[in-house]
N, C-alpha and C positions, 0 to 999 in steps of 0.2 A: 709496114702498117698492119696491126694484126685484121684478120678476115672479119669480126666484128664490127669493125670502124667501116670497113671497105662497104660490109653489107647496109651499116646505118645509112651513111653516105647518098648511095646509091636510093635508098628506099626515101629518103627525105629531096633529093632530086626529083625522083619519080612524083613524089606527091605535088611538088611546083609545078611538076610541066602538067601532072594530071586537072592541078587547079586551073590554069591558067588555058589553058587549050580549051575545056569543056567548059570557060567562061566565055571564052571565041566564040565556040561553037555555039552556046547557046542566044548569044546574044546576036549576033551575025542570023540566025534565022528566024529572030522576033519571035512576036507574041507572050514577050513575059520582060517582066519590068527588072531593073539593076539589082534589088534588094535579093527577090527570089535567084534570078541566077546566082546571085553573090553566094547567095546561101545554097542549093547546087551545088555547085564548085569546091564552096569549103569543105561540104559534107565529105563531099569525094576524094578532096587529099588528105581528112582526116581516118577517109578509111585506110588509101594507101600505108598511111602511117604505123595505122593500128597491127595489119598484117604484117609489116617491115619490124614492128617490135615481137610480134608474136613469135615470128622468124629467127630474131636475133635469141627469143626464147629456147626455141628448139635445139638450136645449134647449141646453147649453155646445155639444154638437159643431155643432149646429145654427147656431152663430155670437150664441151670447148672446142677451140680453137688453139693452135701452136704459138707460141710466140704471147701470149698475154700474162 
């Protein structure tokens, strides 16, 4: 599997466990209703996401990976 895949992969993983944890978390210590944390949560595996592409950027300007 080229190193590409492996990093998407992993960066779109990262962004589940980031949504869903810091929905845990925010909701497990009150004081903010479903809607807001929901929104929270998504912000923050949208950023994972963002860096994970950005990443997958570098690595292209970088001159690729083997095998693609």
């Amino acid at each position: 599997m080229p190193q590409k895949q492996i990093v998407m992969q992993i960066g779109l993983l990262a962004a589940a466990l980031t949504c869903g944890l810091l929905l845990w978390r925010i909701l497990a210590h009150g004081g903010t209703d479903i809607l807001d944390a929901s929104l929270r949560a998504v912000g923050a595996g949208l950023a994972v996401v963002i860096l994970t592409l950005l990443l997958c950027g570098i690595i292209d300007r970088l001159g690729g990976t083997t095998g693609e």
